[in-house]
Structure formats: structure tokens, C-alpha cells
N, C-alpha and C positions, 0 to 999 in steps of 0.2 A: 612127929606130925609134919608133914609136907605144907612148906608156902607157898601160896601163890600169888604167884609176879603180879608186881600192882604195876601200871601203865600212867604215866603223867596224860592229864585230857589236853593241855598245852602242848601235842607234839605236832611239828606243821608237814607240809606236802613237801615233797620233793622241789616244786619250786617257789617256797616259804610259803605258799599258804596254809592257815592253821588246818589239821585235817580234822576231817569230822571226830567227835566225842566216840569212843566205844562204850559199845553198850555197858551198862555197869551189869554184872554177875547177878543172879540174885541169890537168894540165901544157900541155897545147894550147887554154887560155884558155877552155874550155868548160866554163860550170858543173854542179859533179853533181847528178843529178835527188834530191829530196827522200827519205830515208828514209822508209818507212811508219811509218806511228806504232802503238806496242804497243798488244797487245788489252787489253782491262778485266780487270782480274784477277779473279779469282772470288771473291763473297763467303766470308769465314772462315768454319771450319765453326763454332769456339764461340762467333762470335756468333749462329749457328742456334738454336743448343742454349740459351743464355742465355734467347732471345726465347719460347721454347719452355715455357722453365722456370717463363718470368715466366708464361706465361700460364694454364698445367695446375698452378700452384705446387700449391694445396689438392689436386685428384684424385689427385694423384701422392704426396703423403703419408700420403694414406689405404691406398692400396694399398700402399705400402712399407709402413706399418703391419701392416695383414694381412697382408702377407706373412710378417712378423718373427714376427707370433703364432702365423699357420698352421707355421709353421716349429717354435716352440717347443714348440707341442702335440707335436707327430708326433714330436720328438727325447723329448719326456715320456712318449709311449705306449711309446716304441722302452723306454725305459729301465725300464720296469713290469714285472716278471715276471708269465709266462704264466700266467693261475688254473688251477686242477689242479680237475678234476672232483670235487665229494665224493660218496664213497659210503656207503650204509648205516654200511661198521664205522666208518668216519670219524665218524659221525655217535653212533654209540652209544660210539663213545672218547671223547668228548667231554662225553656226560650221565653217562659212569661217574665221568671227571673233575672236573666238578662236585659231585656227589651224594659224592667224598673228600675235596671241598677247602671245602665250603660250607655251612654250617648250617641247611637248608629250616626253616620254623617248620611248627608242629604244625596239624591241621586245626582241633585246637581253638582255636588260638592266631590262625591267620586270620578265623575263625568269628565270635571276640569282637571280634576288633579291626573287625569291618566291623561288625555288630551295637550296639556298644558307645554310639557318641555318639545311638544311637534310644533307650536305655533308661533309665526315670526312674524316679524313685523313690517311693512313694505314700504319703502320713500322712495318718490321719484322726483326726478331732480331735470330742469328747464335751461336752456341757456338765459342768461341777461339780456333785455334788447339796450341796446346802446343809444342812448339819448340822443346822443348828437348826429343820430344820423336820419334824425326824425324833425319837420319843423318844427319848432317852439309856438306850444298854444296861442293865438292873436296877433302873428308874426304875419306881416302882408304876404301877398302871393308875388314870388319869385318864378321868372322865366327860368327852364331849365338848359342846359348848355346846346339841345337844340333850337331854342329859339320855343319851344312850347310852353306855353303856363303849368307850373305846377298845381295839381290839387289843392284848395282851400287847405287849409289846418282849422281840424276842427278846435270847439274851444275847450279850452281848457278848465281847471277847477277857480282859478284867479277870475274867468271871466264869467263866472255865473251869478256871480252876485248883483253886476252889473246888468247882465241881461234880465235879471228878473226885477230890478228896480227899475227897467225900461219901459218892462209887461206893462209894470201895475202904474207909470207915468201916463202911457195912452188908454187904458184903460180910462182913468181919468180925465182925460182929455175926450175921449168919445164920448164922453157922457153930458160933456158942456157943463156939468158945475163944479169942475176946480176938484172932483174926487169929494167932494162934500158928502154925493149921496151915495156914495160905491158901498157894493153889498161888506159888513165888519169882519164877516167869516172868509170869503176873497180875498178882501186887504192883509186880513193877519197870516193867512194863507203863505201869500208868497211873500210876507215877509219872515216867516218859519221854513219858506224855500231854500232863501235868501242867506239868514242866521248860521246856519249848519256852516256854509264856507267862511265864515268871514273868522277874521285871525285880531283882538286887541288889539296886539301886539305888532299888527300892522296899518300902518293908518292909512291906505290904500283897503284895507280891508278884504285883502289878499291871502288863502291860505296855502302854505306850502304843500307841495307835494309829497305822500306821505316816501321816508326814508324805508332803503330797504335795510334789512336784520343783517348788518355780517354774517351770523353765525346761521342764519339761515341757507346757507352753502351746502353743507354736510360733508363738507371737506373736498368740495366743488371749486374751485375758483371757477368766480364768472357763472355761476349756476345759481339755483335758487329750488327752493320748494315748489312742487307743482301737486302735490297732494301726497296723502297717507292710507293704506289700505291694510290686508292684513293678508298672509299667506299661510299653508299649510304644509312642513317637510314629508312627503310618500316616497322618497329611499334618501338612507342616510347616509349617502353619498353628494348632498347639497341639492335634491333637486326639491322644485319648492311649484306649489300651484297655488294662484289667485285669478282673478279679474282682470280681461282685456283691459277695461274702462282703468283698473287705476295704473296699468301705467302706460296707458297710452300717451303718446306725445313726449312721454320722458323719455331724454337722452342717455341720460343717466340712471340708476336703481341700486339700491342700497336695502338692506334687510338687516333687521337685528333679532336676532337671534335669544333663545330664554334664559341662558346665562347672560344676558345682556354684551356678548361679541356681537359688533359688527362688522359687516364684511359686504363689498361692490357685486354686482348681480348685473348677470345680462339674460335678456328675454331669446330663449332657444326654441320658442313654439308656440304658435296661437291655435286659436280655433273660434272665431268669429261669430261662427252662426250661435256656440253656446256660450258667449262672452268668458271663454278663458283663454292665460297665459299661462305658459311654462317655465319659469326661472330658472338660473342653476347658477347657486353659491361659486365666489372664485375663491372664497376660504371657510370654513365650516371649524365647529368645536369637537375637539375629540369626541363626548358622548353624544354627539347626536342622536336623536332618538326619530325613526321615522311613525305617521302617524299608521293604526291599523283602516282599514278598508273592508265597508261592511256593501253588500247588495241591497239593496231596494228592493228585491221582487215579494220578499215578506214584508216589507215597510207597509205600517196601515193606519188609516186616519184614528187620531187617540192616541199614537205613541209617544213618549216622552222624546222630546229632545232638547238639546243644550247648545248655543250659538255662542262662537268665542272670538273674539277680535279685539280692535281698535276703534270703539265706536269715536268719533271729534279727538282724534289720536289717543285718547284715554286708554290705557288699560297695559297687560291684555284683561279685558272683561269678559265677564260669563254671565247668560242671560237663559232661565231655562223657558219650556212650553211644549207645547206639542205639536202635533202632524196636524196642518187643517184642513188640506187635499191632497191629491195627487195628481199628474197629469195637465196640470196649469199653463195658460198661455201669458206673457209677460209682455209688454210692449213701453218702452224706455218712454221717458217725458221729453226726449226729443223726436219721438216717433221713427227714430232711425234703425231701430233695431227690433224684432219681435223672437222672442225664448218662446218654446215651444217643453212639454213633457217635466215640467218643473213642479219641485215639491212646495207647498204653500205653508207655513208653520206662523207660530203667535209668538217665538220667542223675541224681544225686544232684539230688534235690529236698527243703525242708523248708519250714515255716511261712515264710513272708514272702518266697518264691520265689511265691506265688500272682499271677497275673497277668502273670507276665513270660514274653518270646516263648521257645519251643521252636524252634529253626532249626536248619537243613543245613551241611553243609561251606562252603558258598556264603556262609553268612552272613544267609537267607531264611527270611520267618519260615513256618513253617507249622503252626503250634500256640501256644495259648495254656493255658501252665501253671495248673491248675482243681485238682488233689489228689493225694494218697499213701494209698495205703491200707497201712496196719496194724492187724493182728489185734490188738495189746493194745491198750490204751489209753495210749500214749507217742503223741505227735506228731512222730515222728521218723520219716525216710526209712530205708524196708529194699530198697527195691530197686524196687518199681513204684511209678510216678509216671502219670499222666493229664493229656492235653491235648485243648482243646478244637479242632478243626480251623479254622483260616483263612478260609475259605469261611466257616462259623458266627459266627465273630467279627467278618468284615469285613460280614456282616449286619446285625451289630447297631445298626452305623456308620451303616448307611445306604448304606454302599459294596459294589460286585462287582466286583473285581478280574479276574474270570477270567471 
């Protein structure tokens, strides 16, 4: 019986690779035909996804981003309760609520406070008269170097005590009984004349003349106080309006300002017929604040206003009331002057409130405080006060507001 060749399955390729297996024979020496060989298996899915990842990395974290946010929003609105419509009572529960739980300030109180950092303060300043170049009260009459008599010298304060214990000696004497029967209220009279000059402390009975204030200068040598009024800043570049009257006569003018700087002022502009001047600061505070400028032609009797100055140099004070006319005529208690077109108002006004702004609830000026009339002869506020209109004053500047 014939063998057949058996084959080692370890036999390799030509260039050592092991070669494939031979079929093994099967029982009737015939070898089996070759297995097909398996398909390619199909690429992994996470390596897809991987390669995927690498490539859209950035795009795809932006949008998860947004996603994350949009998502956050909308769980945030879901989470908000729904607004409720407000109405009317809603609306007036709310101003009653306030108006029980809250202290409003006053219209005056608003007024000043806006007003305030514009208003300054006015000093005008006199020269010194020099004593000696004046005769001395009760000093005889002296020929003057032409040969003419000089003027009596009137008397003085030392000589009045004297002359009224003269009065009331002939008195006495004209009566022929010794001043026995001279009326009690006469005699105590001018002896109550008399009292006021006399000095203890001088047995002549002589009182000095009163001394003047050093400090009464205002950094004047040789000057003095000549009065105090009040002014208003309208551009805050230093220029400043008050009252011809306060500072007339003064050589000098000084203003202090609401940070309390002071600084020397000279008069750049009158306008006589409506008793105002025009100032302008020679040194001003960085914030200066100018005041606002309101018209008159809506101004009507009943409105609120607010007057602010230096009433007896006090202040600055704030005094409020209202409009009491319009179109008022004014004439000074030395009849020198008559104001024409002037507003009439009840706010407390006195001496040294001259000058300073008349304003609205707003805090606008539309008046410049000019006078107080009173029937006697006190300089005191009774109740009508006079301003000169805005429009007038912003004239005199040189400016038209309106």
C-alpha cells in the first residue's frame, strides 16, 4: 500500500514567513478546499466619535456653553414671579406710605439749599477821617492863614452835658423862683439828656469819644466798615449783583463767599434808576456755583418765595412768603429815588438783606431784594418788602437770560 507524504504545517515562505496551513486531506486522501477568509470588521464606532471630537473640539464647547446658559436663563425666568399689574390705588398706597413714613423738607428748606452756595456776602469799606485835620469840639475860632475866621466847631459829646445843665439853669431863672416851681417831667427830662454823656470816671463829667474797632478794617488799613449787604453770583466767573445803595460811597468792597473765602471786589456797572450794581470778584473758589434765572412774566400774586441775605449782617438767612403784587412803585425814605415795575412779597426782609436774590420754590432767582417800606421811621421789616425784577437786574450785567 502506497504512503502518502505527510507535510510539516510549520513550513515558512520564502521570506520566513510561516506559510499558510495545507488543507488537511480528508478521509479519501483528498485535500479540503480552502476556508474563505473573514470579512474586515467594521471600523469602531468610538474611534468615529474620538476623531470627531478631535476635530469640532472648540465648536462644540461653545455650543455646550450656550446651551448650559440658555438653559440657566429660562430655568431663572421660570423661577421669577409673574409682575402684577399696578394700578392707580396701588399707586396712591404707596405716596400715602411714604408721605407716613418720611420726612419731605420744606419748600423753604429746598429753596435755600439750592440757592445757597450762589449767595455772598457784600462789605464795603470807608476811608478814615483824620482827626486832626478837623477842629477839636469847643476849641475857639481860629483865623485861617488868610486872615478869614474859620467856622465855629460845632460841639462836641464832652459839651453836652454842659449845655443842657445851662438850658435847664435859665429855665430856672425865667421863672423867678429859684427852679422851685419848674414843671418835675422837664427837670428829669434834661437831666436824662444830660446822663447818657457823662463819664464817673471823669470828674469833668466828660465822655470819650467812642474808639474805633481795629479789626474793623477788613484788611483795609486806614478804612473802616461803611455797611453790609448781600449779593447774588449769575456767572461763575466772579460776577456778582446787589444794591447800588450798599455800596455806594465805599471805596473799597469785599465779598465773602459760601465756603466762607474771601476775596476784594470792585463795582464794574450801575444802573441807578433800578438801584443795582454789578461786582466782579478779583478771586473766586474753584466750585463756584452760579445762581439759575427765572422770568417773571408767569410770576403771580400767591406764589411762594424765599428771600436770602444778611439781614443786621446775620446769616446767610432764609426767610420764606409769597408774591403780594406786581408792578409796584417804590420811593426811598429819602425821597431821592423812586423804583418803578417792582415785585411786592411778605417774606421777612430787613437792612442788609439789600441785594440778595428773591427766588421760587425751585430755587430761581427772579427778584433782587431793593427795600421795605415802613411808615415810621424804624428800619425794620413790617411786612412789604420790594424787588427789583430779573429781567432789570440781568440788564444791568449786561446779560438777557430770556
Amino acid at each position: 500500500m502506497k504512503k502518502v507524504a505527510l507535510y510539516s504545517s510549520s513550513t515558512r515562505s520564502r521570506h520566513g514567513a510561516p506559510a499558510a496551513a495545507a488543507p488537511a486531506p480528508d478521509a479519501a486522501g483528498a485535500p479540503h478546499a480552502p476556508a474563505p477568509a473573514p470579512a474586515a470588521a467594521p471600523l469602531a464606532t468610538g474611534g468615529r466619535w474620538r476623531r470627531f471630537y478631535r476635530r469640532f473640539e472648540a465648536p462644540l464647547l461653545v455650543l455646550v456653553g450656550a446651551l448650559i446658559a440658555t438653559g440657566l436663563l429660562v430655568a431663572y425666568q421660570q423661577a421669577q414671579p409673574v409682575p402684577q399689574e399696578l394700578t392707580q390705588k396701588d399707586i396712591d398706597a404707596a405716596v400715602l406710605h411714604t408721605l407716613e413714613t418720611t420726612n419731605l423738607p420744606s419748600m423753604a428748606t429746598r429753596a435755600a439749599a439750592i440757592i445757597g452756595p450762589s449767595v455772598v456776602r457784600v462789605m464795603g469799606y470807608s476811608p478814615n477821617r483824620d482827626d486832626d485835620d478837623e477842629p477839636h469840639a469847643g476849641a475857639p475860632e481860629q483865623p485861617d492863614t488868610q486872615g478869614k475866621r474859620a467856622p465855629k466847631a460845632r460841639p462836641g459829646p464832652a459839651e453836652k452835658p454842659r449845655a443842657a445843665a445851662k438850658d435847664a439853669a435859665k429855665d430856672r431863672l425865667a421863672r423867678n423862683d429859684g427852679g422851685k416851681g419848674a414843671e418835675p417831667g422837664r427837670e428829669r427830662g434834661a437831666r436824662e439828656r444830660a446822663a447818657p454823656d457823662k463819664d464817673p470816671a471823669d470828674p469833668k463829667g466828660a465822655a470819650e469819644p467812642p474808639k474805633k474797632d481795629p479789626d474793623d478794617s477788613g484788611g483795609f488799613p486806614g478804612y473802616h466798615s461803611s455797611g453790609v449787604g448781600t449779593g447774588v453770583v449769575i456767572v461763575d466767573k466772579g460776577v456778582i449783583l446787589t444794591n447800588l445803595h450798599v455800596v455806594l460811597g465805599a471805596e473799597k468792597v469785599k465779598v465773602r463767599f459760601f465756603d466762607g473765602m474771601e476775596a476784594e471786589a470792585e463795582v464794574v456797572g450801575m444802573r441807578p434808576e433800578h438801584d443795582l450794581a454789578v461786582l466782579q470778584a478779583k478771586a473766586i473758589p474753584d466750585d463756584l456755583q452760579a445762581a439759575a434765572l427765572r422770568s417773571t412774566a408767569d410770576l403771580q400774586v400767591g406764589d411762594q418765595v424765599v428771600a436770602v441775605g444778611f439781614p443786621f449782617g446775620i446769616g446767610p438767612s432764609a426767610s420764606a412768603g409769597v408774591v403780594s403784587g406786581l408792578k409796584r412803585e417804590y420811593t426811598s425814605p429819602e425821597g431821592k429815588r423812586v423804583l418803578t415795575n417792582l415785585i411786592q412779597f411778605d417774606a421777612a426782609a430787613n437792612p442788609g438783606n439789600s441785594g440778595g436774590p428773591l427766588v421760587t420754590a425751585d430755587g430761581e432767582v427772579v427778584g433782587i431784594v431793593t427795600g421795605i417800606l415802613n411808615p415810621t421811621r424804624q428800619r425794620v421789616f413790617i411786612g412789604i418788602g420790594f424787588a427789583v425784577p430779573i429781567e432789570n437786574a440781568a440788564a444791568a450785567a449786561g446779560m438777557s437770560p430770556f
